[in-house]
Each structure stands twice: as C-alpha cells, then as structure tokens.
mmCIF file of the N, C-alpha and C atoms, coordinates in Angstrom:
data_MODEL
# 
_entry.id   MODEL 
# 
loop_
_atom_site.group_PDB 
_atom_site.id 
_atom_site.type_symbol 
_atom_site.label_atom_id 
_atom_site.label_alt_id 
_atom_site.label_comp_id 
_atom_site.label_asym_id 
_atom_site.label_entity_id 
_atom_site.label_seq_id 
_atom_site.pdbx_PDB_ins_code 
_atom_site.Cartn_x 
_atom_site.Cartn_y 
_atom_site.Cartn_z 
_atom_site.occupancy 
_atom_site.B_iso_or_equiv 
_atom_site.pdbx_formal_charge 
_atom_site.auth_seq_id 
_atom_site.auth_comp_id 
_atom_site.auth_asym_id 
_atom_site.auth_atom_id 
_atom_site.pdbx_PDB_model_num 
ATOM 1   N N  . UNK A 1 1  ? 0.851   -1.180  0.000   1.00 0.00 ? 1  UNK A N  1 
ATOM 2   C CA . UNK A 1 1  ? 0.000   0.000   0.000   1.00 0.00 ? 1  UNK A CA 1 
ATOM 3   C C  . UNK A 1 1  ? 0.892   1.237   0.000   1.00 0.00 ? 1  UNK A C  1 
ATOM 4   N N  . UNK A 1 2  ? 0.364   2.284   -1.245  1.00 0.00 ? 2  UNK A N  1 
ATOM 5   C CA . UNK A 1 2  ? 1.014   3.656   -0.747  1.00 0.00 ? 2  UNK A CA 1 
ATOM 6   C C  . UNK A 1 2  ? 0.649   4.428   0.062   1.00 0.00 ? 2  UNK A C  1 
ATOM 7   N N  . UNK A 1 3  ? 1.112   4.630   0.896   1.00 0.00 ? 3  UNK A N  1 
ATOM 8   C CA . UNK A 1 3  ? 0.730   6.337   2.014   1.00 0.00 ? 3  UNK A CA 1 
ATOM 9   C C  . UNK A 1 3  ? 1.514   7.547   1.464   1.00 0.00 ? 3  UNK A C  1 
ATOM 10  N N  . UNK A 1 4  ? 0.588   8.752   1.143   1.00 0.00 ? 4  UNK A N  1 
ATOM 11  C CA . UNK A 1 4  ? 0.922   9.974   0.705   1.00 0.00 ? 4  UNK A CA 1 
ATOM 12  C C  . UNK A 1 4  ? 0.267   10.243  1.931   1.00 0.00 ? 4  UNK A C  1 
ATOM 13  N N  . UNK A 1 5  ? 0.827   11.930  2.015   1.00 0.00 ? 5  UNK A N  1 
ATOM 14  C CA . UNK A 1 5  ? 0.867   12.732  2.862   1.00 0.00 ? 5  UNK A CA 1 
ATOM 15  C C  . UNK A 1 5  ? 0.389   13.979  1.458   1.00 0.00 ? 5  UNK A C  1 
ATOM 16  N N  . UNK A 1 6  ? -0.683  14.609  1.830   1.00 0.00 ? 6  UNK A N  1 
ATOM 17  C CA . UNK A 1 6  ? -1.399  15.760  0.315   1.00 0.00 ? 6  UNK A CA 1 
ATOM 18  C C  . UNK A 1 6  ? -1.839  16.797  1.104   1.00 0.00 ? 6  UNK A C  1 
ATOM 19  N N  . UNK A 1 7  ? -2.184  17.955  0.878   1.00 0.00 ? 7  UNK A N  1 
ATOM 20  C CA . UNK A 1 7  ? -2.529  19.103  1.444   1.00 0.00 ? 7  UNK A CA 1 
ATOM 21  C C  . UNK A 1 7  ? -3.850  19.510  0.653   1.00 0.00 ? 7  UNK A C  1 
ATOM 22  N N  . UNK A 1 8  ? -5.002  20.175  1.181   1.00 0.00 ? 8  UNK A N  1 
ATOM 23  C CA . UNK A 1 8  ? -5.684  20.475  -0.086  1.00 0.00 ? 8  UNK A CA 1 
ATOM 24  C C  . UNK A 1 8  ? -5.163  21.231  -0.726  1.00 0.00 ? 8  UNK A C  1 
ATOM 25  N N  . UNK A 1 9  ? -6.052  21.031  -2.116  1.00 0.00 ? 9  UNK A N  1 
ATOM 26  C CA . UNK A 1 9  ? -5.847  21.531  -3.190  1.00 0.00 ? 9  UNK A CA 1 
ATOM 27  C C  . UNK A 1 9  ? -4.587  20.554  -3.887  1.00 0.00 ? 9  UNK A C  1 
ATOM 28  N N  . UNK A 1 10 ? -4.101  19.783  -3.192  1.00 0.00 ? 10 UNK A N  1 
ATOM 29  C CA . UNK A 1 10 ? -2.798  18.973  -3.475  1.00 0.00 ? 10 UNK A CA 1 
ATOM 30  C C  . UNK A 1 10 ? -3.998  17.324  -4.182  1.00 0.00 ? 10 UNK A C  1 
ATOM 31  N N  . UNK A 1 11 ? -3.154  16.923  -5.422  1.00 0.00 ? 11 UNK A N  1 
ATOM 32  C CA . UNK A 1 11 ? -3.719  15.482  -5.437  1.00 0.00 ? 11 UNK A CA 1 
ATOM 33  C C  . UNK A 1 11 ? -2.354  14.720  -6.104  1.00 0.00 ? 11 UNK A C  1 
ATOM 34  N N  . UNK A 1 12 ? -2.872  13.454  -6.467  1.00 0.00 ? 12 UNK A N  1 
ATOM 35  C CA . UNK A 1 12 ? -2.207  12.397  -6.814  1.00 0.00 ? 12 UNK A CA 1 
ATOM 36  C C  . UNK A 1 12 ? -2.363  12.049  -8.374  1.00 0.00 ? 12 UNK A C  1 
ATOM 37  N N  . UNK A 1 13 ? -2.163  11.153  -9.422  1.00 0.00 ? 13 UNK A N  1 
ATOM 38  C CA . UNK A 1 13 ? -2.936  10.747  -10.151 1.00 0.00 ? 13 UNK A CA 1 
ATOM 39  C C  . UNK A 1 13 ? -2.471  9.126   -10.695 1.00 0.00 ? 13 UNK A C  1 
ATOM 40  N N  . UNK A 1 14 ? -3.843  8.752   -10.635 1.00 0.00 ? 14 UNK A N  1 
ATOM 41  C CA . UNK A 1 14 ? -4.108  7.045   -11.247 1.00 0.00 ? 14 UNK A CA 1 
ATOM 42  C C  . UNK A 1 14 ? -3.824  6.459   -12.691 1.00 0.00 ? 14 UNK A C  1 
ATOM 43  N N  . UNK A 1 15 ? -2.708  5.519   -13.127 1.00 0.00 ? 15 UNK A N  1 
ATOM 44  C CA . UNK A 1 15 ? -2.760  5.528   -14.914 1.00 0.00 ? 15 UNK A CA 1 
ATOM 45  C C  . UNK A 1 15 ? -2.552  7.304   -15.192 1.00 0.00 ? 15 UNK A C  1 
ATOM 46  N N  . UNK A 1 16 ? -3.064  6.583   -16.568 1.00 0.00 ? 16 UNK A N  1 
ATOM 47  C CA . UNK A 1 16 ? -3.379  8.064   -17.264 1.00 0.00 ? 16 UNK A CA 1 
ATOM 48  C C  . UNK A 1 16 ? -4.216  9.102   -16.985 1.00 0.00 ? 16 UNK A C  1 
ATOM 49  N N  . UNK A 1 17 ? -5.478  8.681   -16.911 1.00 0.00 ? 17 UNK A N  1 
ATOM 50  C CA . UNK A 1 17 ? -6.467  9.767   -16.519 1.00 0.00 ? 17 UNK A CA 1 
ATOM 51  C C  . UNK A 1 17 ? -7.492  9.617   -15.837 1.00 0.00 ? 17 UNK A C  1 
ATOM 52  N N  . UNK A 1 18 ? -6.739  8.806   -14.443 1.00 0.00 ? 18 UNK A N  1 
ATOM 53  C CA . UNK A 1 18 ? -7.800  9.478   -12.954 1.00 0.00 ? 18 UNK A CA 1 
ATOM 54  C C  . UNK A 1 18 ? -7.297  10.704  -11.881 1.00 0.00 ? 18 UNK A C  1 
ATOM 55  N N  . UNK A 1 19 ? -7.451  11.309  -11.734 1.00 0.00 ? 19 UNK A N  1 
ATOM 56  C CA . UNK A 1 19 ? -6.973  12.664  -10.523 1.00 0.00 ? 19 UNK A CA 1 
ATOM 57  C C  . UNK A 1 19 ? -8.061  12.294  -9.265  1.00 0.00 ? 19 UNK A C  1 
ATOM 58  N N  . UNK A 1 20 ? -7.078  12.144  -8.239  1.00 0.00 ? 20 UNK A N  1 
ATOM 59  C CA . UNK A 1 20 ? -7.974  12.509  -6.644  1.00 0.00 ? 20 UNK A CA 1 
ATOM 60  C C  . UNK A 1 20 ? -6.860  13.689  -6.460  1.00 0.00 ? 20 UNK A C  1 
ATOM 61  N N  . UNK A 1 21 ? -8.227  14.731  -5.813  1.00 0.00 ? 21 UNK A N  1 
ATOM 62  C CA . UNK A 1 21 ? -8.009  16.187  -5.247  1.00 0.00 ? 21 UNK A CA 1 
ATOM 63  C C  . UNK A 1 21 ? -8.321  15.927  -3.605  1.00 0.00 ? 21 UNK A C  1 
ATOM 64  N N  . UNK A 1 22 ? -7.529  16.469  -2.669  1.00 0.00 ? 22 UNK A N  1 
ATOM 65  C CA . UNK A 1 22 ? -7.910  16.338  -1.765  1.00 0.00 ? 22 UNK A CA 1 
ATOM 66  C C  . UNK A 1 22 ? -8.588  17.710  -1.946  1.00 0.00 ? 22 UNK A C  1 
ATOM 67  N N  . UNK A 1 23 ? -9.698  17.683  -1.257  1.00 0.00 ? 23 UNK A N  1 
ATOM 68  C CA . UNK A 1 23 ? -11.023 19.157  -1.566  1.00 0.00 ? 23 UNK A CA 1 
ATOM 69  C C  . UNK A 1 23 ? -10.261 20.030  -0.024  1.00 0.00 ? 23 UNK A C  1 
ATOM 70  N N  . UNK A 1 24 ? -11.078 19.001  0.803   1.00 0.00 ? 24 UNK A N  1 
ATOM 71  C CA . UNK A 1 24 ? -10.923 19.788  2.059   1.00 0.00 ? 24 UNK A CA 1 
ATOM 72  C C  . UNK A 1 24 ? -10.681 19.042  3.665   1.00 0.00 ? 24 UNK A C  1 
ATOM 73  N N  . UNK A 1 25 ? -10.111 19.546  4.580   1.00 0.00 ? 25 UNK A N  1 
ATOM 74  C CA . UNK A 1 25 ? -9.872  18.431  5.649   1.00 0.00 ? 25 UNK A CA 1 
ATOM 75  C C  . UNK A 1 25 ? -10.865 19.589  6.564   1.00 0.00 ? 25 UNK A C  1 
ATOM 76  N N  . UNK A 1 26 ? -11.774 18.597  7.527   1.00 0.00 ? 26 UNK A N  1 
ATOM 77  C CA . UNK A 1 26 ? -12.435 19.031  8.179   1.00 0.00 ? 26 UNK A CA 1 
ATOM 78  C C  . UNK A 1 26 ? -12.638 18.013  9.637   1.00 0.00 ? 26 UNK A C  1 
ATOM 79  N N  . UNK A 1 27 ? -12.949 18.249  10.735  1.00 0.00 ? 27 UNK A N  1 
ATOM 80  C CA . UNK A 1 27 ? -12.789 17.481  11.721  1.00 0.00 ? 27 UNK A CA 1 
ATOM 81  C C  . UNK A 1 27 ? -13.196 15.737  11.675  1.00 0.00 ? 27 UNK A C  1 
ATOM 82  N N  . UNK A 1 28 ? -12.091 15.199  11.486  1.00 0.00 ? 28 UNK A N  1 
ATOM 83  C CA . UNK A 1 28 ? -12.102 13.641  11.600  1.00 0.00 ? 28 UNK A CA 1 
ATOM 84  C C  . UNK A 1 28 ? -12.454 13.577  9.917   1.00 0.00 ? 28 UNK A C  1 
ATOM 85  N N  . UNK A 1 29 ? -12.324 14.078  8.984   1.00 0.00 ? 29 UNK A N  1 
ATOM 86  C CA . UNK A 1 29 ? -12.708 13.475  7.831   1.00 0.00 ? 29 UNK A CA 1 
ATOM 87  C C  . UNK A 1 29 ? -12.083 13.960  6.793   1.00 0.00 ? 29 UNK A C  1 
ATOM 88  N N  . UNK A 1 30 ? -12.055 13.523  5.506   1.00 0.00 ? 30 UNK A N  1 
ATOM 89  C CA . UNK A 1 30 ? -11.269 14.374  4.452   1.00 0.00 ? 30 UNK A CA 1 
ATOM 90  C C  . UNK A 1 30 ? -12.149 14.339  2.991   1.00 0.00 ? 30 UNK A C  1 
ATOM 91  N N  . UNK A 1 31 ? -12.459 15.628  2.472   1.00 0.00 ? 31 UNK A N  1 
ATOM 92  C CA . UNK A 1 31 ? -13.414 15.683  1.183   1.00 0.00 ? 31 UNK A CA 1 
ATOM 93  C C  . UNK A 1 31 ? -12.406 15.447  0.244   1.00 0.00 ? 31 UNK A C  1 
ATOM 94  N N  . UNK A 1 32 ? -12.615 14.366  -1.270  1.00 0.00 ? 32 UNK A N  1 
ATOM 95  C CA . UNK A 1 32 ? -12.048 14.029  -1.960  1.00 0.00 ? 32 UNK A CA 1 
ATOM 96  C C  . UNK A 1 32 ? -12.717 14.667  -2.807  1.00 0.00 ? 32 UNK A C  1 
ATOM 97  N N  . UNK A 1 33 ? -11.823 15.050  -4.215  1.00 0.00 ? 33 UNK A N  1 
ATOM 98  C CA . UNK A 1 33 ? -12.676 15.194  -5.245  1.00 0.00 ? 33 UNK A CA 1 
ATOM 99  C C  . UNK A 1 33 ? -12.111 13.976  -6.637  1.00 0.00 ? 33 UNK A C  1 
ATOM 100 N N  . UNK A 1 34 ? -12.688 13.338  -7.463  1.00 0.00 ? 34 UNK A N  1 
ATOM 101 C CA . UNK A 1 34 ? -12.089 12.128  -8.228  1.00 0.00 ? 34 UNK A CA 1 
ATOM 102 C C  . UNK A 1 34 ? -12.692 12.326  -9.970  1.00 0.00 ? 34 UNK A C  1 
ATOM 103 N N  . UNK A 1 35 ? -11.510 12.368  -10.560 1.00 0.00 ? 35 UNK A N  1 
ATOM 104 C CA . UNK A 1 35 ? -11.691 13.126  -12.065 1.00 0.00 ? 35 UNK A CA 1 
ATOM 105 C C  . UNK A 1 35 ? -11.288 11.740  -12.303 1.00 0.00 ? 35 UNK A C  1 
ATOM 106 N N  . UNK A 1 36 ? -12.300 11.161  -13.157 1.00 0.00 ? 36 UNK A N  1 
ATOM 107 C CA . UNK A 1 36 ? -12.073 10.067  -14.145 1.00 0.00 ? 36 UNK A CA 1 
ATOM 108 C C  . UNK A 1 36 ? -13.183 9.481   -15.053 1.00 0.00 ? 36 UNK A C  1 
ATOM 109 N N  . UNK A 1 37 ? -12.739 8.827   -16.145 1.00 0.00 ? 37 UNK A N  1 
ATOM 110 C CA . UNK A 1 37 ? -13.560 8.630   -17.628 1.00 0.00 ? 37 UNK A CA 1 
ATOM 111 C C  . UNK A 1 37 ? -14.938 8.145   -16.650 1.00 0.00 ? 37 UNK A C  1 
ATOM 112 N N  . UNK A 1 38 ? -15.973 8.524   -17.763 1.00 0.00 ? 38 UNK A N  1 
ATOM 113 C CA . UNK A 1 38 ? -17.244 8.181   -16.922 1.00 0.00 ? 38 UNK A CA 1 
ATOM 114 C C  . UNK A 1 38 ? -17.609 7.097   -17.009 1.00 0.00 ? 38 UNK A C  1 
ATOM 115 N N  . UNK A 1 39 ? -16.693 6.246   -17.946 1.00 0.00 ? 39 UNK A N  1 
ATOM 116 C CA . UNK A 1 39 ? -16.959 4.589   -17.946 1.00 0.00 ? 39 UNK A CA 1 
ATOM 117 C C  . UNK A 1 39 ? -16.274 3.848   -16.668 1.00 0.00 ? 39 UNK A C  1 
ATOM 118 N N  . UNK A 1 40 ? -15.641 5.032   -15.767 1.00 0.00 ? 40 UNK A N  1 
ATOM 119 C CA . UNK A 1 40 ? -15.036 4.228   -14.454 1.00 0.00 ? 40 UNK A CA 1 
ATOM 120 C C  . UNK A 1 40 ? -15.642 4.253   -13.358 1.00 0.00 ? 40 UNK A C  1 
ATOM 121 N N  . UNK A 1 41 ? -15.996 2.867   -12.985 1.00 0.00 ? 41 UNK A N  1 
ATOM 122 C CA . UNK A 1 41 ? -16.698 2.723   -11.639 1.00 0.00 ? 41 UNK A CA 1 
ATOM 123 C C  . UNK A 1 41 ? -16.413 3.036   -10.727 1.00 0.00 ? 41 UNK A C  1 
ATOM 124 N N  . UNK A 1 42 ? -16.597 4.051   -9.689  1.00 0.00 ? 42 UNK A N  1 
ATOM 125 C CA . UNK A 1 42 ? -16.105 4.731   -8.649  1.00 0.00 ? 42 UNK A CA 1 
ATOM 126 C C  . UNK A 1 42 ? -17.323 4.454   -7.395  1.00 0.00 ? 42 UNK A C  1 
ATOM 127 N N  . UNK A 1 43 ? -16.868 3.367   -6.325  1.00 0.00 ? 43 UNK A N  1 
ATOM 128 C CA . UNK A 1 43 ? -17.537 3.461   -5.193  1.00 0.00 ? 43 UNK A CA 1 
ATOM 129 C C  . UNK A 1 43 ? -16.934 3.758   -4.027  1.00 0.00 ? 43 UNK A C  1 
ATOM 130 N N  . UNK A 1 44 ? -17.935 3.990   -3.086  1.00 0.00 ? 44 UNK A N  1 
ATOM 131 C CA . UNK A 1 44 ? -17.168 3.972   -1.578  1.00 0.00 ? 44 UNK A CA 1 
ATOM 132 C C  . UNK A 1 44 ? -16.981 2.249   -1.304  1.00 0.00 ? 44 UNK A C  1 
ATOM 133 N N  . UNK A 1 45 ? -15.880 2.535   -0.470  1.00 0.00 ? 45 UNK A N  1 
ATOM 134 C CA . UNK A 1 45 ? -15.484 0.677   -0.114  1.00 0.00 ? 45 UNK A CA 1 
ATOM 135 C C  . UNK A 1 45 ? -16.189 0.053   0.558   1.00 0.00 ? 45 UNK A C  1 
ATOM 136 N N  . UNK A 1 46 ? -17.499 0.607   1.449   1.00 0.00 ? 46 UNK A N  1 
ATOM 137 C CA . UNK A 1 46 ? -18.236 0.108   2.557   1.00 0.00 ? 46 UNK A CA 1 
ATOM 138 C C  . UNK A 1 46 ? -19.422 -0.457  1.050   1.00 0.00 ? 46 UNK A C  1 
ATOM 139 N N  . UNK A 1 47 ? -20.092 0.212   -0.007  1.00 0.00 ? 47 UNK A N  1 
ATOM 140 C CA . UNK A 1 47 ? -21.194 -0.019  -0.623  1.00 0.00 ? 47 UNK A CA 1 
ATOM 141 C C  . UNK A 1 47 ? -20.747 -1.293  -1.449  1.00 0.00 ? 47 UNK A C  1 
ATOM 142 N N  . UNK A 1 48 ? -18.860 -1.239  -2.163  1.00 0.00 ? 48 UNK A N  1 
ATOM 143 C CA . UNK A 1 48 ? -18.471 -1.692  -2.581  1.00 0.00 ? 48 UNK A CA 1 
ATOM 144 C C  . UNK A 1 48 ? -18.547 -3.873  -2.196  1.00 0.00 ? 48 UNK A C  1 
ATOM 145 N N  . UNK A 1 49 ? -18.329 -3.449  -0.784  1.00 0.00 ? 49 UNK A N  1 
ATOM 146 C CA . UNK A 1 49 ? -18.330 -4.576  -0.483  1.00 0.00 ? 49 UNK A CA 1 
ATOM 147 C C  . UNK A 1 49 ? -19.683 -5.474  0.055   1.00 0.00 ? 49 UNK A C  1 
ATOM 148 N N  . UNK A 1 50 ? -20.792 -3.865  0.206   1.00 0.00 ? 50 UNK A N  1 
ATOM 149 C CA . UNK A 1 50 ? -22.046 -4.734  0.386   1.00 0.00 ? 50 UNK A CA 1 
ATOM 150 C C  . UNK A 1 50 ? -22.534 -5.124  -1.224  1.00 0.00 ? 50 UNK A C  1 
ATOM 151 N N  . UNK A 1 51 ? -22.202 -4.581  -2.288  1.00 0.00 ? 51 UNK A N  1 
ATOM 152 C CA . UNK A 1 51 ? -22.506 -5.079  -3.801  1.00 0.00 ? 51 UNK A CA 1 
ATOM 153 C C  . UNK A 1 51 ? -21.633 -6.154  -3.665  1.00 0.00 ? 51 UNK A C  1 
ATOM 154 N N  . UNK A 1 52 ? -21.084 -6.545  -3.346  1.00 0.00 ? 52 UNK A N  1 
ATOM 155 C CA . UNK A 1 52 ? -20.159 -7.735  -3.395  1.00 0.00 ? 52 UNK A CA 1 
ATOM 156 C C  . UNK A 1 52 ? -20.615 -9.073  -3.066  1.00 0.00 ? 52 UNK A C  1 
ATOM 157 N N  . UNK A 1 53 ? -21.188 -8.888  -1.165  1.00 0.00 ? 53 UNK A N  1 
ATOM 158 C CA . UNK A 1 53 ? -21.510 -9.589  -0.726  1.00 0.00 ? 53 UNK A CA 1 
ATOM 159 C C  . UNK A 1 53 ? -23.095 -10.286 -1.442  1.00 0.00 ? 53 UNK A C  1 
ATOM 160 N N  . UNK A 1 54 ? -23.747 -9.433  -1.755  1.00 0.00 ? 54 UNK A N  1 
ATOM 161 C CA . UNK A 1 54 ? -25.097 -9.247  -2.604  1.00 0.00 ? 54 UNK A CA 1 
ATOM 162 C C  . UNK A 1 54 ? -24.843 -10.316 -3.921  1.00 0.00 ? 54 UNK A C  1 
ATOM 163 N N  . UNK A 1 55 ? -23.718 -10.075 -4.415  1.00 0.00 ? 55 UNK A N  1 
ATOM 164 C CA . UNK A 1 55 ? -23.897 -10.699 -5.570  1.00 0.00 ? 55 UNK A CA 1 
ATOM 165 C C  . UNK A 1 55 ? -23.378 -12.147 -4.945  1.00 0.00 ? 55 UNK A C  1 
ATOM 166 N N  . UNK A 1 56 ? -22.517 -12.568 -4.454  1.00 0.00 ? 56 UNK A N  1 
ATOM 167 C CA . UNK A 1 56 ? -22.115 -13.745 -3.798  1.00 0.00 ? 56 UNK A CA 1 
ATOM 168 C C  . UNK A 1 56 ? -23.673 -14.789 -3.116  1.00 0.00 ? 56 UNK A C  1 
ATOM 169 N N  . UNK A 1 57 ? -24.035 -13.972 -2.707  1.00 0.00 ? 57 UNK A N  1 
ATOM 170 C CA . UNK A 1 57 ? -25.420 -14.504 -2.066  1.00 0.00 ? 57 UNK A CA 1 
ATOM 171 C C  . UNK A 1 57 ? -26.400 -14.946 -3.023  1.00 0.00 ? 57 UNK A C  1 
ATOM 172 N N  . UNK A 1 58 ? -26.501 -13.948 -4.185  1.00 0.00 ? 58 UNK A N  1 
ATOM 173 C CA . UNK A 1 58 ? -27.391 -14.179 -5.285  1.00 0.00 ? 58 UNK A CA 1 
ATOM 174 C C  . UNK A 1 58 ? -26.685 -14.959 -5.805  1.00 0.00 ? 58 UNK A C  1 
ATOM 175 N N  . UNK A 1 59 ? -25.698 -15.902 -6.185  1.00 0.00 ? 59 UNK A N  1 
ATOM 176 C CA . UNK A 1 59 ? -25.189 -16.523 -6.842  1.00 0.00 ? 59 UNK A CA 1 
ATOM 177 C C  . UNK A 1 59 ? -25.280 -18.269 -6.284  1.00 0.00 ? 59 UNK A C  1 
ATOM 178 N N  . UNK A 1 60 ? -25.183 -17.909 -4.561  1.00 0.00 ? 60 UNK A N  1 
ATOM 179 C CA . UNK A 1 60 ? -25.480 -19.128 -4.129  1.00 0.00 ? 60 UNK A CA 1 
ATOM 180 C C  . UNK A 1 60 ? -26.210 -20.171 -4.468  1.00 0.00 ? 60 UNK A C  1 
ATOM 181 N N  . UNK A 1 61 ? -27.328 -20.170 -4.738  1.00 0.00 ? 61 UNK A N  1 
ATOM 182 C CA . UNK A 1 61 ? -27.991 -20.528 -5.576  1.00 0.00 ? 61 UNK A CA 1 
ATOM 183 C C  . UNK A 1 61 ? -28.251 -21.397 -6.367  1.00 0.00 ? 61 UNK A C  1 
ATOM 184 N N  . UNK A 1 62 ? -27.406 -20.951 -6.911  1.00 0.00 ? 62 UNK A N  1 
ATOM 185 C CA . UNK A 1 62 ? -27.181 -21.740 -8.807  1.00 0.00 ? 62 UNK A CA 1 
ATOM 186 C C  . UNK A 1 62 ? -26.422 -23.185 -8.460  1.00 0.00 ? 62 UNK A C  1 
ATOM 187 N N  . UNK A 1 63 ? -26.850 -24.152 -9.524  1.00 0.00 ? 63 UNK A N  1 
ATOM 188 C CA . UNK A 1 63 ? -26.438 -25.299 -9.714  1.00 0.00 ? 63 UNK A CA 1 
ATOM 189 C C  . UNK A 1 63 ? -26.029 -25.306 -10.905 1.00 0.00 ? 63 UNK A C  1 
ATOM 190 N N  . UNK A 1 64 ? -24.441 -26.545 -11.042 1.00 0.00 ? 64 UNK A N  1 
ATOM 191 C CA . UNK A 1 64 ? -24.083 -26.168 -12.214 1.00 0.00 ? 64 UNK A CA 1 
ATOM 192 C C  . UNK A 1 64 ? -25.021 -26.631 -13.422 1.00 0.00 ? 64 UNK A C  1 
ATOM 193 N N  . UNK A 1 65 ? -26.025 -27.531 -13.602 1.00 0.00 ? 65 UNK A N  1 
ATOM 194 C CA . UNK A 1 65 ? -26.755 -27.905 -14.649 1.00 0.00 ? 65 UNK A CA 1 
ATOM 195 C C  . UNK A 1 65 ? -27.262 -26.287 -14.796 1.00 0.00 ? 65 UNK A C  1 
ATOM 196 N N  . UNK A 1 66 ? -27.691 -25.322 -14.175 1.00 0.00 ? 66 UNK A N  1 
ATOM 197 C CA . UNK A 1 66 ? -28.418 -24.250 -14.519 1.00 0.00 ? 66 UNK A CA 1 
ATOM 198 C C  . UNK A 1 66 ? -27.299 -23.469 -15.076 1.00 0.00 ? 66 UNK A C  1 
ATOM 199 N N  . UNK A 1 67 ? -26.128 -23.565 -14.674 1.00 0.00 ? 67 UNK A N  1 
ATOM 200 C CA . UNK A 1 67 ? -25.306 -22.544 -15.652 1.00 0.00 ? 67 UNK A CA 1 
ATOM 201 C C  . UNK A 1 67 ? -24.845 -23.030 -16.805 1.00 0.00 ? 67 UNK A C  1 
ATOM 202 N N  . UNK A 1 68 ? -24.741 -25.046 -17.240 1.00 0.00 ? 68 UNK A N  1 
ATOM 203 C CA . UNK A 1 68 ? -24.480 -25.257 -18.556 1.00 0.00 ? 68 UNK A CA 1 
ATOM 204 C C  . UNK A 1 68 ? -25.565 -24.813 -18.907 1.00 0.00 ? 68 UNK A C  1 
ATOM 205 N N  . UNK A 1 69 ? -27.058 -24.621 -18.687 1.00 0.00 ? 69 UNK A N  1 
ATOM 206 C CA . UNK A 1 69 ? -28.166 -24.499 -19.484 1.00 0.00 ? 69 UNK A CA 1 
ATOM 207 C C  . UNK A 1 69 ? -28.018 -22.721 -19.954 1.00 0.00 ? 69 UNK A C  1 
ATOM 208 N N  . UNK A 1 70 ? -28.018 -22.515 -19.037 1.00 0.00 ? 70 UNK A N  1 
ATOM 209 C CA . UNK A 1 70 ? -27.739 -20.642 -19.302 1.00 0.00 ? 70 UNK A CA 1 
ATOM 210 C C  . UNK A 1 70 ? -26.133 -20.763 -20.475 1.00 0.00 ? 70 UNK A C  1 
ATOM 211 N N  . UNK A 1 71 ? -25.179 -21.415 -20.741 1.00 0.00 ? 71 UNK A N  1 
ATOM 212 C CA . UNK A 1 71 ? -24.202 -21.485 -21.346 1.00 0.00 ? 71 UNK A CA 1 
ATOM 213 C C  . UNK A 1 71 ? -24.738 -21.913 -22.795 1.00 0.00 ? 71 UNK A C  1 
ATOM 214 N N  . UNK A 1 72 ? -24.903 -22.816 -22.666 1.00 0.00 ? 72 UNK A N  1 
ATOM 215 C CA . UNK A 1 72 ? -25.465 -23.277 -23.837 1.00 0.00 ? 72 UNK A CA 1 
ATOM 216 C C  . UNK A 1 72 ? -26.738 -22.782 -24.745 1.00 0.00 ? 72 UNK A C  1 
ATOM 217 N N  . UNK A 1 73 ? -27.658 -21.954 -23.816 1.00 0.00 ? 73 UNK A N  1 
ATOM 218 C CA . UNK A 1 73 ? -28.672 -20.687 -24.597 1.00 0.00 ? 73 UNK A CA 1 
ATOM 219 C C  . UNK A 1 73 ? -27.616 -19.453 -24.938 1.00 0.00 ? 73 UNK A C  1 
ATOM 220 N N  . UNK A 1 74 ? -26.883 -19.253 -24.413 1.00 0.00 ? 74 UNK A N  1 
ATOM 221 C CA . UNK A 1 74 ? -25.822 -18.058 -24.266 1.00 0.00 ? 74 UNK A CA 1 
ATOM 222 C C  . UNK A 1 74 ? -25.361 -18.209 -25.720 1.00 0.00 ? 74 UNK A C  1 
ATOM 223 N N  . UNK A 1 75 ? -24.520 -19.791 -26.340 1.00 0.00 ? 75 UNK A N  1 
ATOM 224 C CA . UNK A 1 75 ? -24.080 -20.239 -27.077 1.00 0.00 ? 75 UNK A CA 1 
ATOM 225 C C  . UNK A 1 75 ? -24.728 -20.257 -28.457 1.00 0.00 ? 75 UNK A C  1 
ATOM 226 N N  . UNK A 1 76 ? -25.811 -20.737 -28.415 1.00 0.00 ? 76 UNK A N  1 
ATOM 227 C CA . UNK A 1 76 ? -26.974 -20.921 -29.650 1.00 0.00 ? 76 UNK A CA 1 
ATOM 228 C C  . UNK A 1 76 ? -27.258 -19.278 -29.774 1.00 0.00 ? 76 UNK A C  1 
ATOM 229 N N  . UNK A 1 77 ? -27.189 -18.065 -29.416 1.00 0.00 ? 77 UNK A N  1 
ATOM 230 C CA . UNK A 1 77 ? -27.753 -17.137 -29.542 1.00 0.00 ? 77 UNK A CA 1 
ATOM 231 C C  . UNK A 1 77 ? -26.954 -16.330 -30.303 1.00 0.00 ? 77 UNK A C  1 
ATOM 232 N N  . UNK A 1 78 ? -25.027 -16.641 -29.489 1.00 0.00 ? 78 UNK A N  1 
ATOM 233 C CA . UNK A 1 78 ? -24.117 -16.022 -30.088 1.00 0.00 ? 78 UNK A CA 1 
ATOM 234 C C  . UNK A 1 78 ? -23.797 -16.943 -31.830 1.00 0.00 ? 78 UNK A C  1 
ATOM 235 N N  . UNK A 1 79 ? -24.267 -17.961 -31.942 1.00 0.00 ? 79 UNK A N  1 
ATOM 236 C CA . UNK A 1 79 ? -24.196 -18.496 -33.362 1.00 0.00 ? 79 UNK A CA 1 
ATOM 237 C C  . UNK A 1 79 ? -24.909 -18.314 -34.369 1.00 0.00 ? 79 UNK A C  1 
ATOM 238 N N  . UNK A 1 80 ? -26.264 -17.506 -33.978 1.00 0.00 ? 80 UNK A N  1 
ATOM 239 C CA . UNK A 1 80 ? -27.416 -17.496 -34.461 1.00 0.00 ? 80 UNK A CA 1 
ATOM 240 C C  . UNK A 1 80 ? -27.018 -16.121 -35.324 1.00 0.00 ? 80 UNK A C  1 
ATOM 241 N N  . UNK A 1 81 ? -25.986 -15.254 -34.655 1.00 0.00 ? 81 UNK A N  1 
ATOM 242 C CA . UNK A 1 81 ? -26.460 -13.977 -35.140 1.00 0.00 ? 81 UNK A CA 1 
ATOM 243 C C  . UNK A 1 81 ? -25.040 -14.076 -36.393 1.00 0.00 ? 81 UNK A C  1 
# 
C-alpha cells in the first residue's frame, strides 16, 4: 500500500487519466474530489463490499446444470447472429 501525505488543493494521479483532489480536511474526515472517464466505476469501499456480498449470495444458488443451461442458450444465440 502507498501512504501519501497531500494538502488540499494537493492530489495524486491514477494511470493516465484518474486525478484525486484532496477538496478539504475538516474534523475527523477528508473531502475528496475524483476526475475520471465516466466509464469508471467509482464506489465507496463500505457499498463496494455490500454489492459484493449481494452478488455472492445471489449466486449461491445456482447449480451447475443451470449454468451449462444458461451457457449453452448463451451459445446458440451467439451463433445465431
């Protein structure tokens, strides 16, 4: 893991073209601001991991005969076209 040390108005940047701004530090917390393509998924890590858990649960579920069957409609559909 990296640890920076940023000031506002100070940021970092991700690849090519993500920017975090630190906005503002205010008691116990810090406002971010995050510049990146709008095809990039940007969550908080707490929602992140309840979508996570969500999909794990919804997945429980499944048996593999139901996913060759979903594979194999998947298959005939992509040949069809």
């Amino acid at each position: 893991m990296l640890v920076l040390t940023r000031k506002p108005g100070e940021g970092i940047i991700i690849g090519d073209n993500i920017i975090i701004k630190v906005i503002e530090l205010k008691s116990g917390g810090v406002r971010i601001g995050i510049d990146a393509p709008r095809d990039t998924k940007i969550y908080r890590q707490e929602v992140y991991e309840r979508i996570r858990q969500e999909n794990i649960e919804a997945g429980a579920g499944w048996q593999m005969s139901d996913l060759d069957i979903l594979s194999d409609k998947l298959a005939d559909r992509t040949l069809k076209k």
